[in-house]
C-alpha positions in Angstrom: 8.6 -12.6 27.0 9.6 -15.6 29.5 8.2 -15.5 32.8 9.0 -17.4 35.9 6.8 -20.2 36.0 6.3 -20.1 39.9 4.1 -16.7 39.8 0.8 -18.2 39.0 1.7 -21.1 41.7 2.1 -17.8 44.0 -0.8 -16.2 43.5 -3.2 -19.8 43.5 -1.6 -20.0 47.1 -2.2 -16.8 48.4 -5.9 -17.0 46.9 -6.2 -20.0 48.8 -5.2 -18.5 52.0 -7.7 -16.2 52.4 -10.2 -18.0 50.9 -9.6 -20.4 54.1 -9.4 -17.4 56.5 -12.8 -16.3 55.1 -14.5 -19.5 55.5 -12.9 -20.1 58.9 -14.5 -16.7 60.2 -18.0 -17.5 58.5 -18.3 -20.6 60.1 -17.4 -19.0 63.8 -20.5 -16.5 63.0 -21.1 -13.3 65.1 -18.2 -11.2 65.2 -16.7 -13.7 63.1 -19.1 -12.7 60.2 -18.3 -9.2 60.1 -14.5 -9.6 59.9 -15.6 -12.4 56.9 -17.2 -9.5 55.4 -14.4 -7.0 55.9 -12.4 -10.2 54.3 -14.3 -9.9 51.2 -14.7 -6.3 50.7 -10.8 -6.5 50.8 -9.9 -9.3 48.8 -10.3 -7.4 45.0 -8.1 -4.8 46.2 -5.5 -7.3 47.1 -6.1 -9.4 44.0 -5.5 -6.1 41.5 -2.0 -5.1 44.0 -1.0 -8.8 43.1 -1.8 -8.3 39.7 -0.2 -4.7 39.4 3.0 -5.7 41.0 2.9 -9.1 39.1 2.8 -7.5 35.5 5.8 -4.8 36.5 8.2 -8.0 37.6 7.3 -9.5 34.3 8.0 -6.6 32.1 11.7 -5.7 33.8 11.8 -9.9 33.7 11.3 -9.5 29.7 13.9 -6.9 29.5 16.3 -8.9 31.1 16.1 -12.2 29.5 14.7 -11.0 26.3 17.3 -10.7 23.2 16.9 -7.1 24.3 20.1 -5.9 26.3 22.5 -7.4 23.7 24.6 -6.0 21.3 22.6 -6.3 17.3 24.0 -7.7 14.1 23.5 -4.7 12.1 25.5 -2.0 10.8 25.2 0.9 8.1 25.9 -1.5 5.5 22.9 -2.6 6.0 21.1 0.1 5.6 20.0 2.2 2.7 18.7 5.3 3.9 19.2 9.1 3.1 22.8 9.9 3.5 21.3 13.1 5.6 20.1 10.9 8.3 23.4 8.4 8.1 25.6 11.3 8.6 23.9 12.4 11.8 23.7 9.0 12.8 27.5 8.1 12.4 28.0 11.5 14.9 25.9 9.3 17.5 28.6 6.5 17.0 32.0 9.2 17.3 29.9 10.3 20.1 29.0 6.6 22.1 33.1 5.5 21.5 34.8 8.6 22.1 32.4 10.9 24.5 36.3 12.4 25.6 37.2 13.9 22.0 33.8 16.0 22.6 34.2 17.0 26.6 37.3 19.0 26.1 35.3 21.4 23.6 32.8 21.4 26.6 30.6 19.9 24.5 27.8 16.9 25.3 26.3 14.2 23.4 22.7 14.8 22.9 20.4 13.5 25.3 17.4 12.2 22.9 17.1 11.7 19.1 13.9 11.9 17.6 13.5 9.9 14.1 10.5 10.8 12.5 8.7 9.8 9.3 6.2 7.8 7.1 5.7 4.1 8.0 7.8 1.8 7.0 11.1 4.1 6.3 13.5 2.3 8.5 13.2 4.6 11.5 13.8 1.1 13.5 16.6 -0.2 11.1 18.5 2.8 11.8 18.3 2.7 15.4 19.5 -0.8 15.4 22.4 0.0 13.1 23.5 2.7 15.7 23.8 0.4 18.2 25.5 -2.0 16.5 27.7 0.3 14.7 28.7 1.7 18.3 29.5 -1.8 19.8 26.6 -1.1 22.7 23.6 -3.0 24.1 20.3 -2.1 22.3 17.1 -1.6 24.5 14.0 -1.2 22.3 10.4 -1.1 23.8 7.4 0.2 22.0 5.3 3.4 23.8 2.1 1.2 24.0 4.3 -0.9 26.1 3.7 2.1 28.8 0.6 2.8 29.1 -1.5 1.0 31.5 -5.1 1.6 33.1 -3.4 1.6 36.3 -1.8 4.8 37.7 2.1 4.3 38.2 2.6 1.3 36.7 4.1 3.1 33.4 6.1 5.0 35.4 8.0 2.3 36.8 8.4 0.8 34.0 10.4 3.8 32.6 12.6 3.7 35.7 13.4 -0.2 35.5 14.3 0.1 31.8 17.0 3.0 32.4 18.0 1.3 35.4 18.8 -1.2 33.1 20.2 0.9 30.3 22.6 2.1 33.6 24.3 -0.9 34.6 25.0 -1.9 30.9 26.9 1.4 30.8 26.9 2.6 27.0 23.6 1.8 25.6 21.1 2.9 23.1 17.3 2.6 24.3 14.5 3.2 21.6 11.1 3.9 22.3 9.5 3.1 18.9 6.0 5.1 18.9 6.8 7.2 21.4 4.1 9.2 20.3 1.4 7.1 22.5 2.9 8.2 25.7 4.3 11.6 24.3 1.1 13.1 22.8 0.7 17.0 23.8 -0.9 17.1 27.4 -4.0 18.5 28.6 -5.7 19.3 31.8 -6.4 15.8 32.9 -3.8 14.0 35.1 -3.7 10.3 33.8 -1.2 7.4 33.4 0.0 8.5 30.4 1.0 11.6 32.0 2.9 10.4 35.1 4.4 8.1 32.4 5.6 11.0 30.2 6.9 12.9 33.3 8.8 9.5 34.3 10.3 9.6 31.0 11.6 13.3 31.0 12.9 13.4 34.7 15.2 10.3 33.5 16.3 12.0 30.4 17.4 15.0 32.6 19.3 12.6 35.1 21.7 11.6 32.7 25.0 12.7 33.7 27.1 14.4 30.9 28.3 12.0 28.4 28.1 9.1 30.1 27.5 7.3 26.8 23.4 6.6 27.1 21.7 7.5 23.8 17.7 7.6 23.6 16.1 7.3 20.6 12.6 7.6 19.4 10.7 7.2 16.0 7.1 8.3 15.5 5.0 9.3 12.2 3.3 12.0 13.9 6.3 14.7 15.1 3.5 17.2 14.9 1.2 15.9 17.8 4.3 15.4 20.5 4.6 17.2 23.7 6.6 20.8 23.4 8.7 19.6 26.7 9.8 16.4 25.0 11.2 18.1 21.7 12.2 21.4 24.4 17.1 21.3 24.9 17.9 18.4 26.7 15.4 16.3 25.6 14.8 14.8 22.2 17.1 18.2 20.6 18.1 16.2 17.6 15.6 15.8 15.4 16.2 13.6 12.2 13.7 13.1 9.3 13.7 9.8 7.4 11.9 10.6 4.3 10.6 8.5 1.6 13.8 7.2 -0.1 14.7 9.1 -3.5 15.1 6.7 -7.4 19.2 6.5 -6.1 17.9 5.3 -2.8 15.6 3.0 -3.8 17.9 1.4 -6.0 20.3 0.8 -3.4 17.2 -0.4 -0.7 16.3 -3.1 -3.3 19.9 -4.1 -4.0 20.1 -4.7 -0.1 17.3 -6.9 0.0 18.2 -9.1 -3.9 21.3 -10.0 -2.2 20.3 -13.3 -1.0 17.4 -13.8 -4.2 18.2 -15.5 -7.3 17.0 -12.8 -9.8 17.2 -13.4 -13.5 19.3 -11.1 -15.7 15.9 -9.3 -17.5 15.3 -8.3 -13.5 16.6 -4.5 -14.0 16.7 -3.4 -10.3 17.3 0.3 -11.7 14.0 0.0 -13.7 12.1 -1.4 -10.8 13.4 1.6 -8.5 12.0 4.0 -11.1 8.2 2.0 -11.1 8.0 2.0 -7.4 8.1 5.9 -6.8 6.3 6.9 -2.9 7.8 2.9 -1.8 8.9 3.4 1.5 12.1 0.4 2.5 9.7 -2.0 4.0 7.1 -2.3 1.0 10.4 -2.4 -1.7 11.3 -5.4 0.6 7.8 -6.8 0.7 7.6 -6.6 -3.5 10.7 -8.5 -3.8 9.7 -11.2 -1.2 5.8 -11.6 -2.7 8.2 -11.7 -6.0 10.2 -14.8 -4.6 6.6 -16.2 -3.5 5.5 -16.2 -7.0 8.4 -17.7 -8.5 8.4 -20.4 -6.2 5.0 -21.1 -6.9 5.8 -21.7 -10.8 8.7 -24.2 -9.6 11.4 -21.7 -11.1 15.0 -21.5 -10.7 15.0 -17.3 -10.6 13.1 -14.5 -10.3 11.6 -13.7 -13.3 10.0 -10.1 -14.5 6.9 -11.6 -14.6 7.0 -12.4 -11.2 7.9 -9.3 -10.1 5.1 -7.5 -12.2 2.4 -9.9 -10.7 4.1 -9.1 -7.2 3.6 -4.9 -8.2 0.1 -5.0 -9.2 -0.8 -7.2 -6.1 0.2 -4.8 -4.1 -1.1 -1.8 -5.6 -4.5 -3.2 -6.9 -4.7 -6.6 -5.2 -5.0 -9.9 -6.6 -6.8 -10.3 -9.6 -9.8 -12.4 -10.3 -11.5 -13.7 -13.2 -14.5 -11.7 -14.2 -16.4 -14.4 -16.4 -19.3 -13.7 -14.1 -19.0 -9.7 -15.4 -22.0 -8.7 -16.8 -20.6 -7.4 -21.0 -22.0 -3.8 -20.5 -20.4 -3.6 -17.4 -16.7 -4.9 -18.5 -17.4 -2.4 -22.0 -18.2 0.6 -19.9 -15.3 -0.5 -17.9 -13.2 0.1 -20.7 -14.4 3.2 -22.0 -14.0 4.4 -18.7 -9.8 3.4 -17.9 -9.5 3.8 -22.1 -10.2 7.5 -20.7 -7.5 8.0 -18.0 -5.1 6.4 -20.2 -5.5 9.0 -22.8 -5.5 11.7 -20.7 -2.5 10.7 -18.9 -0.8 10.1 -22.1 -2.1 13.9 -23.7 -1.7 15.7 -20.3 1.0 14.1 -18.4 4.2 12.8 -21.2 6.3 12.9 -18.2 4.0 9.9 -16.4 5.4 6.1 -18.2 2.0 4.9 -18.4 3.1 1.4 -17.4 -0.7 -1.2 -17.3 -3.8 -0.6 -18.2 -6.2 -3.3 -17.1 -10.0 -4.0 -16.9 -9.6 -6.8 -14.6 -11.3 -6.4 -11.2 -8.7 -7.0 -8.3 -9.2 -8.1 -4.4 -9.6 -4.5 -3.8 -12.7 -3.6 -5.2 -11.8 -2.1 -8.5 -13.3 -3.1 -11.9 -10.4 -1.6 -13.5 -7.4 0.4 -12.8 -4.6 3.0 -15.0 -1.4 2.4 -13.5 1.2 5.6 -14.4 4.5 6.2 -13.2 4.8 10.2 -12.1 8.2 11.6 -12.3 9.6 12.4 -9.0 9.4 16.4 -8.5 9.4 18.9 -5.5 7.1 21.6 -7.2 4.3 21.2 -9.3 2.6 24.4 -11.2 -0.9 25.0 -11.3 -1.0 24.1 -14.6 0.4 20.3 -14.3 -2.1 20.3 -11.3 -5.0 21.6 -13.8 -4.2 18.3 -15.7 -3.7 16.1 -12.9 -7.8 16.8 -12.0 -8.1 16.5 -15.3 -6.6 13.0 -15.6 -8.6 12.1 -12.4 -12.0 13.1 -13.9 -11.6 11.7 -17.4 -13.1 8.6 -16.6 -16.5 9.9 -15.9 -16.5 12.5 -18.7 -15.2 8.6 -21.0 -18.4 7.4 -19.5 -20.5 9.8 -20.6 -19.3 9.9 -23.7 -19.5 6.4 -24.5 -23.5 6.5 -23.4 -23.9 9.6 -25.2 -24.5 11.7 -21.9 -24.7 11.5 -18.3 -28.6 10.5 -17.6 -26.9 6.9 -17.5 -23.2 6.9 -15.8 -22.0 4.9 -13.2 -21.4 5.1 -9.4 -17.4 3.9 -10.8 -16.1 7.4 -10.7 -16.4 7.6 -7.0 -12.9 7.4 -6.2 -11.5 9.5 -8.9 -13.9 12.5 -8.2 -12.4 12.8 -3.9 -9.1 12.4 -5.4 -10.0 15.2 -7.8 -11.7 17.4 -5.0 -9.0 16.6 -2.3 -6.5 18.3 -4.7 -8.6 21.1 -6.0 -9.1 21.9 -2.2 -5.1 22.4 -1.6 -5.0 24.1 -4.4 -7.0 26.4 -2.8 -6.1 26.1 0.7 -2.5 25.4 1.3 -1.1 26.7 -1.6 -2.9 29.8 -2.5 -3.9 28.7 -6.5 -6.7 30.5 -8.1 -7.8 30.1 -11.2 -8.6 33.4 -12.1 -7.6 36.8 -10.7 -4.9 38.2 -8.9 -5.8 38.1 -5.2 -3.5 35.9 -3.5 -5.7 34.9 -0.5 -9.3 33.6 -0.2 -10.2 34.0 3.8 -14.3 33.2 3.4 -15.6 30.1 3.5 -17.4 31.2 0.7 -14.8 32.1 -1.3 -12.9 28.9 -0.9 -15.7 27.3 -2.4 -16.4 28.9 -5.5 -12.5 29.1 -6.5 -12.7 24.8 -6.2 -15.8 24.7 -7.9 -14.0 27.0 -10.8 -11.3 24.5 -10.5 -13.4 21.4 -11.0 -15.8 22.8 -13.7 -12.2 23.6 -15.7 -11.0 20.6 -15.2 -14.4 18.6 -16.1 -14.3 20.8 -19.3 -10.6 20.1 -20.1 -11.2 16.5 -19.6 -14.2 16.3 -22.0 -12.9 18.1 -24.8 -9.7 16.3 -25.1 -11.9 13.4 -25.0 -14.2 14.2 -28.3 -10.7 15.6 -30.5 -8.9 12.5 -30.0 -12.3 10.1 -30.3 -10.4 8.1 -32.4 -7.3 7.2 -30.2 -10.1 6.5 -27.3 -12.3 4.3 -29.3 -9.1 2.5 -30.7 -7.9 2.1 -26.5 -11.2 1.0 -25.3 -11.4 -1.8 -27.8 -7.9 -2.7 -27.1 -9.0 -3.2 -24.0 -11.9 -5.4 -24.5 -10.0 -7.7 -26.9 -6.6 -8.2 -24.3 -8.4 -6.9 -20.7 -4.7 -5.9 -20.2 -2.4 -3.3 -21.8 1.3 -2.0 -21.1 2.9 1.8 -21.8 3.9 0.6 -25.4 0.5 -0.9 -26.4 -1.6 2.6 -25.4 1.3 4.4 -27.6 0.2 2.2 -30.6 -3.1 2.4 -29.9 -2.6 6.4 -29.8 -0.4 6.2 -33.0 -2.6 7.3 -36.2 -0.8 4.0 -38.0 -2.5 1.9 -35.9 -5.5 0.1 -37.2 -9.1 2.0 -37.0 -11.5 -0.2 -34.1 -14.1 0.1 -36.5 -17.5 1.1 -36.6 -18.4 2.8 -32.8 -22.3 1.6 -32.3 -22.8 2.9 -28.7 -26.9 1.4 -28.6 -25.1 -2.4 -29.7 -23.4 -2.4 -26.4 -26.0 -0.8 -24.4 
């Protein structure tokens, strides 16, 4: 944000001035001293006012002679969202260009349109498109830009930027986290307040379609203020969900447009390994896949790049673990040989796609990576084995030590994942695992159906694990011998074809 360069030359002047008065009156004495005084006691005030009024001239500055205001270089084509929330957005556009076609049906265009969703779905992309798609200026501030520790100053900053939204005529102004000056209100009467009452009065100032859209995006729709979301205000509400496989697909063929992939590259493959990616981390995995290839001096993007660019982001970079005590890296192995099994026995719907003992920047010693399918439901039965899946790492650990008066502190992670689904289970969703009452309402209750849960799930894990000892002894020395294994090396490895591991002498590797 440019500002003048003549401010701080204003303000060293005016410090200067009464600096001199104050000196002048000191040096008189008396009477003179007690106005000095009154000088001083006077002076911070006058300094904050300067500063107050000094920051507000810079922000409406910035919104003027930022690239805010102008007209963006985006359109739909750009964008690869849900065709739920392009189709409401292209109403925005018939509604911006031809506000006439919609007044004689008496109706309006909607005052506010609330985007929410995860991080990272494009709730700003979309907003952009809009804008440009309508052929009108786009004014996009951030809610933190708002709030101030000074009472009023948000508020006028509101006023300045639809002032400015005003004499541009048809616009689009987005307030991207408008949840930090929206949250619900409380008793207190703070900045933030005044702010979000500065907001709403201009909302319900806008004459009828005189082609002013607002927009906002936040990931928290749940915590915003009930007069914000009330007729009038931010009516329209538009979720922007985690993109589906089809979606995906087209999100990274968006971004490969400009990036020499090789022909082994299947984008459609890649959409179907990157299930829960939001639009801004496929992006990010196809640039961190252009890094790597760079690195290596090579003329395209090549699988391997993009596999080192996956597990980088999902486990962190990997680092050698010659240091790595050999019990360690051994029970490190039993241990993922375990969820890999499981995963394979429990879950044939999950492409188990790397197995891998190498530790990672993130603190792992190992990690199972498996691809879920994408489903709306999930029975209690599939969830039974998800726990399972979660715990079989402990019950490989024990089993591999031949009990659990020596396991690791390395199941940490699995056992709250375990317990954080058991409890909505429970909870949200009403799952018991024995008996026909459909509602626990004691805390006491609660707990002893999750503690059924878990103990089932322990049990399931650890018998699976003894039948197939074979399959597991086969994985864990698989692992050992390559540290790294993909979907059709644990198949093998689980096929009774594949050659026996040999003898299993727990106390030699103890």
């Amino acid at each position: 944000m440019r500002v003048s360069k003549h401010k701080p030359i204003q303000a060293l002047l005016l410090g200067g001035m009464l600096l001199a008065m104050i000196v002048s009156l000191l040096i008189r004495g008396g009477e003179g001293l007690r106005g000095g005084l009154m000088l001083l006691w006077l002076l911070p005030p006058a300094f904050l006012l300067l500063g107050r009024r000094q920051r507000e001239k810079s922000f409406v500055s910035g919104v003027k002679n930022s690239s805010e205001g102008t007209i963006p270089d985006v359109h739909f084509s750009d964008v690869a969202a849900n065709e739920e929330a392009l189709e409401s957005m292209r109403d925005l556009v018939s509604f911006i260009q031809s506000p006439e076609k919609y007044s004689r049906f008496g109706a309006r265009i909607p005052r506010g349109v609330l985007l929410y969703g995860a991080p990272g779905t494009g709730k700003t992309l979309l907003a952009r498109a809009l804008a440009g798609e309508a052929g009108v200026p786009f004014f996009a501030v951030n809610g933190a830009d708002f709030v101030e520790m000074y009472v009023g100053v948000g508020a006028s900053r509101v006023r300045a930027l639809f002032q400015k939204a005003r004499k541009a005529g048809k616009a689009v102004i987005f307030f991207d986290e408008i949840d930090a000056v929206g949250k619900k209100r409380d008793n207190r009467s703070d900045e933030r307040e005044q702010t979000l009452n500065a907001l709403l009065s201009e909302m319900s100032g806008f004459r009828e379609n005189d082609g002013i859209v607002v927009l906002a995006a936040t990931n928290r729709a749940d915590t915003l203020d009930e007069a914000l979301l009330r007729a009038g205000r931010f009516d329209r509400q538009i979720e922007v969900p985690l993109p589906t496989l089809r979606e995906r697909q087209k999100i990274l063929e968006v971004h490969a447009r400009k990036k020499p992939l090789a022909p082994e590259v299947s984008l459609t493959s890649l959409a179907a390994e990157t299930a829960l990616f939001s639009g801004a981390k496929l992006e990010s995995l196809l640039n961190e896949a252009a890094i790597c290839a760079a690195k290596r001096d090579a003329e395209e993007i090549a699988r391997q790049d993009v596999d080192e660019a996956l597990n980088r982001m999902l486990f962190g970079m990997e680092r050698p673990n010659d240091g790595e005590q050999k019990a360690e890296r051994e029970l490190t192995a039993a241990h993922e040989a375990g969820h890999a099994l499981l995963t394979a026995l429990l879950l044939p719907e999950s492409q188990i796609r790397r197995v891998s003992i190498i530790p990672t920047g993130k603190g792992a010693a190992g990690y199972s990576m498996a691809i879920p399918p994408e489903k709306l439901f999930h029975r209690r039965q599939e969830l039974l084995h998800h726990m399972a899946v979660a715990l079989a790492g402990r019950e490989a650990e024990a089993l591999y030590l031949g009990g659990y008066e020596q396991i690791s502190n390395g199941a940490s992670n699995d056992i709250e994942k375990a317990a954080l689904l058991c409890q909505r289970m429970v909870c949200e969703w009403g799952m018991l695992p024995a008996g026909d009452e459909p509602y626990l309402f004691s805390q006491g209750q609660r707990e002893a159906a999750q503690q059924q849960w878990l103990s089932m799930a322990r049990q399931l894990a650890a018998s699976l694990l003894r039948q197939q000892e074979a399959a597991w002894r086969r994985l864990t020395e698989a692992l050992l011998e390559k540290e790294a294994l993909d979907g059709e090396e644990v198949r093998q490895c689980r096929s009774h074809h594949a050659p026996d591991a040999g003898p299993w002498r727990r106390q030699d590797r103890l």
